[in-house]
PLY file of the C-alpha trace (Angstrom):
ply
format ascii 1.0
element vertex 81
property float x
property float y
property float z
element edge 80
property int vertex1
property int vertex2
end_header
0.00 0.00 0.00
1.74 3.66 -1.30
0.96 6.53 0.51
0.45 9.30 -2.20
-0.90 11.57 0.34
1.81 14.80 1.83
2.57 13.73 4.94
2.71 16.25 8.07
6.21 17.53 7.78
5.85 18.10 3.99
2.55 20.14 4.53
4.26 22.09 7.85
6.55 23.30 5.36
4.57 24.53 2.79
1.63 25.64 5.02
-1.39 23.44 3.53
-3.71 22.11 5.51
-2.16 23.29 9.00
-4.64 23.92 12.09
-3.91 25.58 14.70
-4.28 28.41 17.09
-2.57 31.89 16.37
-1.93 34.84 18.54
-1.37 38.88 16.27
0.16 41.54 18.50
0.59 45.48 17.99
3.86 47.53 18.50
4.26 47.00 22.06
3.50 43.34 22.24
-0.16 43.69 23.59
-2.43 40.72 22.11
-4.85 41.84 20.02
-6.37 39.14 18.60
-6.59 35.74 19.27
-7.80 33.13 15.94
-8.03 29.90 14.70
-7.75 28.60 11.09
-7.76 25.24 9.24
-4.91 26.82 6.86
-3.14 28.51 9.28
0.26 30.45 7.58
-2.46 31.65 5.06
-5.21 33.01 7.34
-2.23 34.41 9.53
-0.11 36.19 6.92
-4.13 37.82 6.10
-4.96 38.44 10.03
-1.83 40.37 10.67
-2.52 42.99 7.36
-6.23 43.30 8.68
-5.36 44.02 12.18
-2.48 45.91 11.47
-0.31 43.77 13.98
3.45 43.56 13.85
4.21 40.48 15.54
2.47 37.49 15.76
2.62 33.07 17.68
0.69 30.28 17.05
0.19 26.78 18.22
-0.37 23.98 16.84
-2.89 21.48 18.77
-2.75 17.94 18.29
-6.44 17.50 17.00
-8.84 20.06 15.13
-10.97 19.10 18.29
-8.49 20.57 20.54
-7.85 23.53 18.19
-11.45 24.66 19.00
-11.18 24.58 22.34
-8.00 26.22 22.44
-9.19 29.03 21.11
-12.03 29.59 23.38
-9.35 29.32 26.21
-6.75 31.69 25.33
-9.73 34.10 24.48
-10.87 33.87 27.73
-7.14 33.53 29.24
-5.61 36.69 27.32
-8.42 38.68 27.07
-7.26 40.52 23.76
-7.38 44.11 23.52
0 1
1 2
2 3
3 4
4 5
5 6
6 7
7 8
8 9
9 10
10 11
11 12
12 13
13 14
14 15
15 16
16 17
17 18
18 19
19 20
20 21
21 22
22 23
23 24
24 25
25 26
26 27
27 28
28 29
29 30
30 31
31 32
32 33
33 34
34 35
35 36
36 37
37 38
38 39
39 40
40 41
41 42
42 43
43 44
44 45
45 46
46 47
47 48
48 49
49 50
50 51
51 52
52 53
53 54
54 55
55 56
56 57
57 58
58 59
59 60
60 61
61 62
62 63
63 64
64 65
65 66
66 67
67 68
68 69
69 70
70 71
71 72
72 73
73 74
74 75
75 76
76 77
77 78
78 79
79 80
């Protein structure tokens, strides 16, 4: 059996398909928006031109599941501006 599917590493690199949790901050470093996204480097690279934010982390969760609820935590956690 062939795997012709990208495997994780390969679509980490390029971006595809990544979930995961990201955190966009202003000039001095104050978190201003907390987001999910099931392509992540894409949605982020568009967040941080939207929100005008200069610096920016993300996570990535082991599950989509847990990418949900992430979210809703560091909301509540962070409280962004």
């Amino acid at each position: 059996m062939t795997n012709q599917g990208k495997s994780t590493k390969e679509k980490y690199y390029k971006g595809e398909g990544v979930y995961g949790v990201y955190f966009i901050f202003n000039e001095g470093k104050e978190l201003i928006y907390v987001g999910k996204s099931g392509n992540l480097f894409s949605r982020l690279s568009n967040s941080l031109v939207d929100r005008k934010g200069t610096y920016y982390a993300y996570a990535i969760p082991n599950t989509m599941a847990d990418m949900h609820i992430y979210e809703i935590y560091y909301i509540n956690k962070y409280k962004p501006v």
